[in-house]
N, C-alpha and C positions, 0 to 999 in steps of 0.2 A: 603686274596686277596687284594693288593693294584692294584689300577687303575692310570695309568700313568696322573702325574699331567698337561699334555698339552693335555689329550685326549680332555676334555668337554673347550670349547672356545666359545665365540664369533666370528661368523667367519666374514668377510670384508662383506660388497654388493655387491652382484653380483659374489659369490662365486660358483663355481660347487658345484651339489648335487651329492648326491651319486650313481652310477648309477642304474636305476629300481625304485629307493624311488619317491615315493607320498612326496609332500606336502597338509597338510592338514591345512585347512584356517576355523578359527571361523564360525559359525552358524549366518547366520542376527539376531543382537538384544541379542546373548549370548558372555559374554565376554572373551577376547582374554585366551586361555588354550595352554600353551608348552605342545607340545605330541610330542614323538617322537615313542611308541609305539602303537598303535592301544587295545582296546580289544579284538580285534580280531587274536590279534599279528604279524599283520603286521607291518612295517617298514615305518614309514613317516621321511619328513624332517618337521626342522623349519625353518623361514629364520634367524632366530636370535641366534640358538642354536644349538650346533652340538656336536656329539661325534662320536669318531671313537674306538671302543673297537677290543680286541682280540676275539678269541673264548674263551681262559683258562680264562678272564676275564667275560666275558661272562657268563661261566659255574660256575665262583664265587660270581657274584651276584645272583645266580639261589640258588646256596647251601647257603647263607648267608641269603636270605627268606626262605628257607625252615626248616633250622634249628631253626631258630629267633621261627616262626611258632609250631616249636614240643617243643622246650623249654617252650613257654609261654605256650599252652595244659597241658604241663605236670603241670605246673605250676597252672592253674584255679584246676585239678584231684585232685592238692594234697589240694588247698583250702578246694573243695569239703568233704573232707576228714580228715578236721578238723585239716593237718600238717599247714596252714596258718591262719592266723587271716582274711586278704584281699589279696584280686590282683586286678589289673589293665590289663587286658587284651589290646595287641595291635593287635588282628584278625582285619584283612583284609591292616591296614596301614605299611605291611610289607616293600613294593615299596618306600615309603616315608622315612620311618627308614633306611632303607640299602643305599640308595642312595643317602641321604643327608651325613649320617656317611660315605661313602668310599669317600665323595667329601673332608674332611676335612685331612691337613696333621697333623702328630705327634705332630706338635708346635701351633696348633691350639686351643684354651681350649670350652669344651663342656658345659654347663650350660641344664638338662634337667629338665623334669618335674616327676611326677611317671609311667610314662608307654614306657619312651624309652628302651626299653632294646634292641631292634636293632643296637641303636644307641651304647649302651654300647657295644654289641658282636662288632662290628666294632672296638670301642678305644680299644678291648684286656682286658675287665673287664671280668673275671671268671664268667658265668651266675649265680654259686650259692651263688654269693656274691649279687646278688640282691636281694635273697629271706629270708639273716638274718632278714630286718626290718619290712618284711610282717610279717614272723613267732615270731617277736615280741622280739629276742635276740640281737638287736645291733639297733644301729643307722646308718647303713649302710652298713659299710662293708668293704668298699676299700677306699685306699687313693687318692683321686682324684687329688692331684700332682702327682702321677703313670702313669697313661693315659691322663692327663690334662680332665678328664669328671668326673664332679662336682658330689656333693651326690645328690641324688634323692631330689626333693623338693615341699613337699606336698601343702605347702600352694598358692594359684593359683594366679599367675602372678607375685610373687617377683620374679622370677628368672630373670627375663628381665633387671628388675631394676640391680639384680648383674651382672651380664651378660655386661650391660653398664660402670658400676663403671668398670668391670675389663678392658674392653676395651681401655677406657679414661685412665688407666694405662698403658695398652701396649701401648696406641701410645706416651705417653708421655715419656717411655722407648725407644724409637723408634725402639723396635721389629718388625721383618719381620713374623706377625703371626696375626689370624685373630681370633674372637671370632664368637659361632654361641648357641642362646637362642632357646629353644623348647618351646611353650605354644598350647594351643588348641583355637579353637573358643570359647569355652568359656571365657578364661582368656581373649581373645582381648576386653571384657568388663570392664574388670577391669582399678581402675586408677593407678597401677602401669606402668602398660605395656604402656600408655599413657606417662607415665612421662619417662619410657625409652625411648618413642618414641622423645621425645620432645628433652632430654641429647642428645642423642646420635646424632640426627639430628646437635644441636648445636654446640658440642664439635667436631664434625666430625668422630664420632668413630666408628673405625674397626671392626663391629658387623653384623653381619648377623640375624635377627627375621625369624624363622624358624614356620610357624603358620599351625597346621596340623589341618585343618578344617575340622573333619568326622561328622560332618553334627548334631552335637548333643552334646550340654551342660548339661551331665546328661539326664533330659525329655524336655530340652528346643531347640525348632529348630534354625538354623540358622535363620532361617527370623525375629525372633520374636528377635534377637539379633543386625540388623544391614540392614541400608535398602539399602546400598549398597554392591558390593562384598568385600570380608575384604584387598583385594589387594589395593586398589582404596584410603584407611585410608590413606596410605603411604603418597601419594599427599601431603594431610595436611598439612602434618610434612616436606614437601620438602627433601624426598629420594624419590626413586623409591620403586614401588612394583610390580610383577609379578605372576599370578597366573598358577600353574603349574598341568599337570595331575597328583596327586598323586599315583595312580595305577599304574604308567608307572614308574618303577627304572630307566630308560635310563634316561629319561628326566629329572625326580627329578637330578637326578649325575650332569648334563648335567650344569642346573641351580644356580645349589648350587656352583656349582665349578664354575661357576663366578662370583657369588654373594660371594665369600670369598673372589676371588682372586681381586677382584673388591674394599672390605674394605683393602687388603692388600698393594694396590697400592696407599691409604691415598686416595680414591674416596667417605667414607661416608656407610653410615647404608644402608642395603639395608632388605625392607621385604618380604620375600617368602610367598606364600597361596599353601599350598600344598593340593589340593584340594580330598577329597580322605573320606571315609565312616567307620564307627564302626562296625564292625559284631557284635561283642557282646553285652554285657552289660557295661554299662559306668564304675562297679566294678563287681566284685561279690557280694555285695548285692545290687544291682540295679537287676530291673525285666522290661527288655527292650518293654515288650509285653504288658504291660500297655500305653504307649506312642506312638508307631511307629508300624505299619504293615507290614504282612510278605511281602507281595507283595514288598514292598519299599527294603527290605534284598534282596529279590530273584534280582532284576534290578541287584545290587551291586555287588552280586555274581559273574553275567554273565562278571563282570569285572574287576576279581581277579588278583592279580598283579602276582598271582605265576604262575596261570595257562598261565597267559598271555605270560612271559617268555617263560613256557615248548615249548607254541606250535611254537613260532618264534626258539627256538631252533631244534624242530621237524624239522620245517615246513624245515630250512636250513641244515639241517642235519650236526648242531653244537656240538651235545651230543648222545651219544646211550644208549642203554639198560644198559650195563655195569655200564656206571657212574652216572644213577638213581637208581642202585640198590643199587650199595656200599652205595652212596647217604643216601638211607630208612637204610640200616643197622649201619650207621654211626648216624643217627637219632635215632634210638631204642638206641645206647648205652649213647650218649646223654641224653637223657631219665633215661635211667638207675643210673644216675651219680646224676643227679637234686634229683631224689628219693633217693637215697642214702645220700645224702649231708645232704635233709633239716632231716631224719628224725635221723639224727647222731650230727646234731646242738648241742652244749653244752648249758644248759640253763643258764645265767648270774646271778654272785655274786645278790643277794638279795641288798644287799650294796649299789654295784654299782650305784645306781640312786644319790646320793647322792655324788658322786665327779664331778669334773671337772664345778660346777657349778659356783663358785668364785674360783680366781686364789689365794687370799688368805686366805679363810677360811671365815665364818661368823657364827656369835653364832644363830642366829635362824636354818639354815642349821646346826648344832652340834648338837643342840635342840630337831631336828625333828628326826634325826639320831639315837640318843639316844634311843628317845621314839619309834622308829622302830624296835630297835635292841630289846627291852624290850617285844613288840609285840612278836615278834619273837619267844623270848625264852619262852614266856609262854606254846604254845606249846606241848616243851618238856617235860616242868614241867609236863603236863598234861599225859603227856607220860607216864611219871616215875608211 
């Protein structure tokens, strides 16, 4: 599903709303939140953000959460299961993922962290190519010059910093294309993401920080991370920042799509706070029930991004029966495919670890090589 690149705008002052739409105005004392869907799945305006979608578009970001949703599931099962080493669960930050990924066009380049895989089903990456480096046979998996969306990047917060470097090249190419960095609240501690902050401010770079704040760094809360909202850092650094509903796919879309088209117009770094909660655990060996309480999930729940969707699709009678069913059985085969894939994975040359580390060779690297391959063979001998 592509989303038409003038839908999500800035629109003028003073522009018509849409007619029947609420707008919905901050809380005294809580700070400004783009919503354009309700949890309830009603239909507000913003004054500053607007979209106008299809229904078939509509119905595509619907299946693009729900799919995102039964892929990552199947994904924790097979953990479970001892077909993975780890996973990264993205439950509940489906909204965020899908909607920031369909704001981005083909020439765009992606820089994620380890738990976009939304973001990746959006650029057209294979979902089972995400699960080679969990299950511990590759380093990746896809060439991220294919879909411009980088390899997954474990260690927290360099991505930003790349993300910046690649930008300060596109503008300097002066490419008509924007860059867009994923990190979490967490990383926003880090001093890399700082020094991205800082480049990119300077250099004026076509970079969009994409900060999906689900309310937990590992067992650490937001508060105990940042005393103000993580939107507000922006200031600092003299860009702007916006903090968004992240639950609500309209609005994330909405955001994002001018916050790219905004670096693409040579306007400067802009930061997103996608504002938005972890169902799960931080990994699969994280045990989130040490930390945080159910009560605090149950709130979260009541303002699921998928459900939220369904019922504005309901409520307008956007979708029927028919295209939620195919929907679930397009999802089971989905399913079907991820189990298949990982547990058919070829396991890698034993070797392998030992190239591509010097582009010309190096005698302590032949050295170790050696004395692995000798490991190796003992073995067999033992065999005989």
């Amino acid at each position: 599903m592509t989303v038409d690149s003038t839908a999500a705008r800035k629109p003028r002052r003073g522009s018509s709303k849409r007619a029947g739409a609420k707008t919905r105005a901050a809380a005294p004392g809580e700070p400004e939140l783009v919503q354009l869907l309700t949890p309830e799945g009603e239909r507000v305006e913003h004054p500053d953000y607007s979209i106008d979608l299809t229904a078939d578009e509509l119905r595509g970001l619907y299946r693009d959460m729900v799919l995102t949703r039964r892929f990552d599931a199947e994904a924790t099962t097979l953990q479970r299961q001892g077909e993975l080493g780890l996973w990264a669960s993205l439950l509940g930050q489906e909204a965020a993922q899908i909607g920031s990924g369909r704001a981005t066009r083909a020439d765009d380049y992606v820089f994620p962290t380890y738990r976009e895989h939304g973001v990746a089903w959006c650029r057209g990456v294979d979902p089972t190519n995400l699960l080679g480096m969990f299950r511990g046979v590759n380093h990746g998996g896809w060439d991220p010059n294919e879909n411009n969306f980088h390899l997954y990047t474990i260690v927290i917060g360099s991505q930003a910093l790349h993300a910046t470097g690649y930008a300060m090249g596109v503008a300097k190419d002066g490419a008509d294309s924007a860059v867009i960095a994923y990190f979490g609240d967490g990383a926003s501690s880090q001093g890399d993401v700082a020094e991205a902050f800082t480049f990119s401010a300077v250099y004026n770079a076509p970079v969009v920080f994409f900060c999906q704040n689900n309310q937990w760094a590992i067992s650490e809360p937001t508060e105990r991370q940042t005393r103000v909202p993580l939107y507000q850092r922006a200031q600092g650094y003299g860009f702007p920042g916006v903090r968004v509903d992240g639950n609500d796919v309209l609005a994330v879309l909405a955001v994002t799509k001018a916050a790219l088209e905004r670096a693409r117009t040579g306007q400067g770094p802009m930061l997103i706070e996608a504002f938005t909660y972890r169902m799960g655990a931080h990994t699969t060996s994280d045990d989130p029930t040490k930390y945080r309480r159910d009560e605090e999930r149950e709130r979260w729940e009541a303002k699921d991004p998928i459900l939220r969707l369904r019922t504005y699709l309901d409520r307008e009678g956007l979708a029927d029966e028919e295209f939620f069913a195919a929907l679930e059985t397009e999802a089971d085969a989905l399913a079907k495919r991820v189990r298949d894939a990982v547990r058919t994975m070829p396991d890698p040359d034993n070797m392998a670890i030992f190239e591509n580390i010097y582009a010309d060779g190096h005698a302590l690297v032949d050295e170790e090589r050696a004395q692995f391959a000798a490991y190796q063979a003992s073995f067999a001998e033992e065999s005989n």
